[in-house]
C-alpha positions as CSV (number, residue, x, y, z in Angstrom):
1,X,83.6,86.1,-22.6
2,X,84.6,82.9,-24.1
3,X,88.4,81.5,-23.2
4,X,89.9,77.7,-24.5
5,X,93.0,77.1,-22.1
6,X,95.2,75.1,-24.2
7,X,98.4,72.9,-23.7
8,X,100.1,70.0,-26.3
9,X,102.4,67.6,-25.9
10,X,104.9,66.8,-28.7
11,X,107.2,64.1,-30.1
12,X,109.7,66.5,-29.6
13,X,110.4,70.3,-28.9
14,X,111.9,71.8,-32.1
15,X,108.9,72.3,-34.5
16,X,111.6,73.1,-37.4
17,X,112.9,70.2,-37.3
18,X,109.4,67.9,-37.9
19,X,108.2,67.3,-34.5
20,X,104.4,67.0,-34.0
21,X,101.8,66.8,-31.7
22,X,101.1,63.9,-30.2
23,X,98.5,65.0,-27.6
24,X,96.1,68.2,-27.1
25,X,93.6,69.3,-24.2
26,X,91.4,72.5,-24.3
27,X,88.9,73.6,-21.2
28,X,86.3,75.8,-21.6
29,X,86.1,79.0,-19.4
30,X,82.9,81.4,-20.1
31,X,83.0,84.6,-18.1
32,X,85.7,83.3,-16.0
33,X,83.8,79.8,-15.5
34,X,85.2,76.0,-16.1
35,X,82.0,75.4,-18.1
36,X,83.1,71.5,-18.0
37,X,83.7,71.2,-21.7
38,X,86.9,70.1,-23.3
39,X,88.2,68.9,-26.2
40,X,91.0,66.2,-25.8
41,X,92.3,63.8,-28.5
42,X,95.4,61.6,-28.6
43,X,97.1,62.0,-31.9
44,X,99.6,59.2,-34.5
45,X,102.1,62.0,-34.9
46,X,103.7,59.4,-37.9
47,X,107.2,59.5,-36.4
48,X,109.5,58.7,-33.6
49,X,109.3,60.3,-30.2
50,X,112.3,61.5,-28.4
51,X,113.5,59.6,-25.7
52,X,113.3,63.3,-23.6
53,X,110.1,63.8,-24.2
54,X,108.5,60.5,-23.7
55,X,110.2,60.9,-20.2
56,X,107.9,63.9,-19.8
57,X,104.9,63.0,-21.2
58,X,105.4,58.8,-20.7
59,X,104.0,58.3,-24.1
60,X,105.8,56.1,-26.9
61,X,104.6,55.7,-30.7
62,X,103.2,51.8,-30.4
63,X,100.9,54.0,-28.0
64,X,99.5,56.5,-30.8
65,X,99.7,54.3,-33.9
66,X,95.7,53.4,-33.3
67,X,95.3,57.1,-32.8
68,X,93.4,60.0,-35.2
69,X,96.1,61.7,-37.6
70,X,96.4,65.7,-36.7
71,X,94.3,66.1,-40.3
72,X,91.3,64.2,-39.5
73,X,90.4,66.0,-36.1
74,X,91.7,69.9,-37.5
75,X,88.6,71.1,-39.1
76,X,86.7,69.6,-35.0
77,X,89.7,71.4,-33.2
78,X,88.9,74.5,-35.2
79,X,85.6,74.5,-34.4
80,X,86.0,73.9,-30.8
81,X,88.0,77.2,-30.1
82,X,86.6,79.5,-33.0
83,X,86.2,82.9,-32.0
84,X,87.8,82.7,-28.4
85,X,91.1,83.9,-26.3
86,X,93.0,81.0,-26.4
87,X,95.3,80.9,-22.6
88,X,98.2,79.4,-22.9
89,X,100.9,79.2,-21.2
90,X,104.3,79.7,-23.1
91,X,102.2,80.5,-26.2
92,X,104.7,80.4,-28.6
93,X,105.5,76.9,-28.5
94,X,102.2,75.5,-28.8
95,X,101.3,78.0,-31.3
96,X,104.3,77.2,-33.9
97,X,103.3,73.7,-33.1
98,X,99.4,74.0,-34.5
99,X,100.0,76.0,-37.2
100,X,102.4,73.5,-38.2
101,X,99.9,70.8,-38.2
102,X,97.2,73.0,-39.5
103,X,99.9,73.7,-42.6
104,X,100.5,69.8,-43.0
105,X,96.7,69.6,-43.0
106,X,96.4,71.7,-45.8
107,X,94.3,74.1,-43.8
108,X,94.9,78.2,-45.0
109,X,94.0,78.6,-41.1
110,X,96.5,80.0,-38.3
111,X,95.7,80.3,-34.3
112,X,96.0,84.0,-34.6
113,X,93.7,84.7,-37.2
114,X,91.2,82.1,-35.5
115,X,91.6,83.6,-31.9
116,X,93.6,85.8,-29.5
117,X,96.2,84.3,-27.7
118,X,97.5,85.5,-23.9
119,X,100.8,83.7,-22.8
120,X,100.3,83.2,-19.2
121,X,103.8,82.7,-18.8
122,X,104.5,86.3,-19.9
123,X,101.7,87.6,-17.7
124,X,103.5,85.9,-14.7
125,X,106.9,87.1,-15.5
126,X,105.0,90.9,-15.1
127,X,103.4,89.8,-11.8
128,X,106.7,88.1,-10.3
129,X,109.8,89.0,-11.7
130,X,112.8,87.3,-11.2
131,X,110.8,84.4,-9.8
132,X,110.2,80.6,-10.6
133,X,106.7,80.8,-13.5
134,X,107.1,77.4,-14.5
135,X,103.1,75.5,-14.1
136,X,104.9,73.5,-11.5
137,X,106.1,76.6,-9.8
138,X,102.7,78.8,-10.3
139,X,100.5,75.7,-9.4
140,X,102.3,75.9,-5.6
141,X,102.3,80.0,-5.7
142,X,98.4,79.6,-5.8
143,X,97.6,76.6,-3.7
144,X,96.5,74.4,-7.3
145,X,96.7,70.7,-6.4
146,X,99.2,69.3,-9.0
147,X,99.4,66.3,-7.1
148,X,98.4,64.0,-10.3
149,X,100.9,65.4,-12.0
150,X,103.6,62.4,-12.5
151,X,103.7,62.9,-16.2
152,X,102.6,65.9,-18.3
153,X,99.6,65.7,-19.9
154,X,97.9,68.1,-22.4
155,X,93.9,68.2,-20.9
156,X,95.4,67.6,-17.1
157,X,98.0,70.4,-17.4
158,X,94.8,72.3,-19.5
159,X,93.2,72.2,-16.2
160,X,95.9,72.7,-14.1
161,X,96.8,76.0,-16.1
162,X,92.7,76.9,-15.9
163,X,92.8,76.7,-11.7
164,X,96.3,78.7,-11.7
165,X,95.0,81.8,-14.3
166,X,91.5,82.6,-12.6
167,X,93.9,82.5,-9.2
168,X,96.3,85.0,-11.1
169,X,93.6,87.1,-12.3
170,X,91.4,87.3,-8.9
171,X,89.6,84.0,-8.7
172,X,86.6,82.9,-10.0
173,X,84.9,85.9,-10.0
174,X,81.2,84.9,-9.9
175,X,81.7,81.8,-7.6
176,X,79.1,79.7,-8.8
177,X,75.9,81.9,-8.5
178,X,74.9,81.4,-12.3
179,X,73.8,78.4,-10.9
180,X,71.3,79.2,-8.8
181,X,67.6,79.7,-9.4
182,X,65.4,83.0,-9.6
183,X,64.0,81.6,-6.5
184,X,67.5,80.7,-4.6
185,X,68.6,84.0,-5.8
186,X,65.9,86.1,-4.3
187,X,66.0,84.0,-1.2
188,X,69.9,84.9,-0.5
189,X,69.1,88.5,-1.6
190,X,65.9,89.1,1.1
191,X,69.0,86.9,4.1
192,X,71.4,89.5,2.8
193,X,68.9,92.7,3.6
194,X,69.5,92.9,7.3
195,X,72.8,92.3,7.6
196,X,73.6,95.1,5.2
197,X,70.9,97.4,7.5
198,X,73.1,97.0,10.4
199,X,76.4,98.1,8.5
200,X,74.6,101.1,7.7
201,X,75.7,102.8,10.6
202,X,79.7,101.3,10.3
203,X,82.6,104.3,9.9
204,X,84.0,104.5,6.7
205,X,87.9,104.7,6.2
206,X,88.8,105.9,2.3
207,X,91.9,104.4,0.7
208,X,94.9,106.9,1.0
209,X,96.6,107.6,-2.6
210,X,99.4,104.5,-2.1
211,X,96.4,102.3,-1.6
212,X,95.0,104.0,-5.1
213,X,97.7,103.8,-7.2
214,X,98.4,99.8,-6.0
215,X,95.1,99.0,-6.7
216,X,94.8,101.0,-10.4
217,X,97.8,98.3,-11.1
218,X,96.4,95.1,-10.1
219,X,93.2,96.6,-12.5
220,X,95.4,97.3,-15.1
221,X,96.7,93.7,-15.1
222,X,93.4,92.3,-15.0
223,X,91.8,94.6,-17.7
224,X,95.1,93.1,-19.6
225,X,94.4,89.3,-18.8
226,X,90.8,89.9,-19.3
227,X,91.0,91.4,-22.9
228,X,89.3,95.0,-21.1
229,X,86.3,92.9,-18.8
230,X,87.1,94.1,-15.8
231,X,84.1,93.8,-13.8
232,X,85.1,96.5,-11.3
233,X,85.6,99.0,-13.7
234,X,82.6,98.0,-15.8
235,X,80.4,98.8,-12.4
């Protein structure tokens, strides 16, 4: 399963009223993977920036005039996340954002028909009611090192985001082993054999229905998250 986490930053925050994007950062995840790849450009958003949100992001026009309009990177951007689930998080935003600049670019193209979206923010409203879901908020709920964080920015928040949903979603679930060879493979399979010998003779304790029931609902948010890839229920 393909996934492009996704975050902008803009000249402003009200789409309607002509703000662009200055900035945008996608990671790659493949079956819940950081593959490594990204696609990051700075962009000349051909306007002023609010003063608000250059306090966020710490970027100012005389910064983005030598910069790619939104135009002559769209049909590259498109490319890039074609036919993935795009993670985002408070997808609504950045959505009305790009398919703003994909209209101005004259593009018949919108995010939804190119991909499906999850909004991580609405997932962690459903896992934490009532609480903080802010990134800032989620990246210390799962021990995420935001420490770089003094101003946004889109590919480092991108990354951020990437760390916080496989840790909302039950980690990365393969840890790494697609990386090994057929030979390391076998290897840790033939160390594995005896220790799972001796538990042959352990005592087995069965989940009572409470433990059932709790555990069918932190499936069915995965299966949600996941598009339907759970890998428990798959095996």
């Amino acid at each position: 399963m393909r996934q492009i986490v996704l975050d902008t930053e803009t000249t402003g925050l009200e789409v309607d009223q002509g703000h662009r994007i200055i900035e945008i950062g996608c990671v790659e995840i493949v079956n819940r993977r950081v593959t490594g790849r990204v696609f990051h450009r700075y962009l000349n958003p051909e306007r002023d920036i609010d003063e608000g949100a250059q306090a966020v992001h710490g970027l100012s026009h005389a910064d983005l005039r030598a910069e790619p309009k939104f135009a002559e990177i769209a049909a590259e951007f498109c490319g890039f996340i074609a036919d993935a689930e795009l993670v985002i998080h408070n997808a609504p935003f950045d959505v009305g954002f790009v398919n703003a600049e994909l209209a101005r670019a004259g593009l018949d193209a919108r995010l939804e028909r190119l991909c499906r979206v999850l909004d991580t923010l609405a997932l962690a409203r459903r896992m934490h009611p009532g609480q903080r879901n802010g990134l800032d908020a989620l990246c210390k709920r799962y021990s995420v090192d935001d420490s770089r964080r003094d101003f946004h920015g889109a590919l480092l928040d991108a990354h951020l985001l990437a760390e916080v949903y496989l840790a909302m979603t039950g980690g990365q679930a393969n840890l790494g082993l697609g990386a090994q060879s057929d030979a390391e493979r076998a290897q840790a399979a033939a160390a594995a054999r005896p220790a799972a010998a001796r538990r042959r003779g352990l005592r087995v304790l069965h989940a009572d229905e409470g433990e059932l029931a709790a555990h069918e609902r932190v499936l069915a948010l995965i299966d949600k998250a996941s598009g339907g890839a759970t890998v428990w229920r798959a095996s």
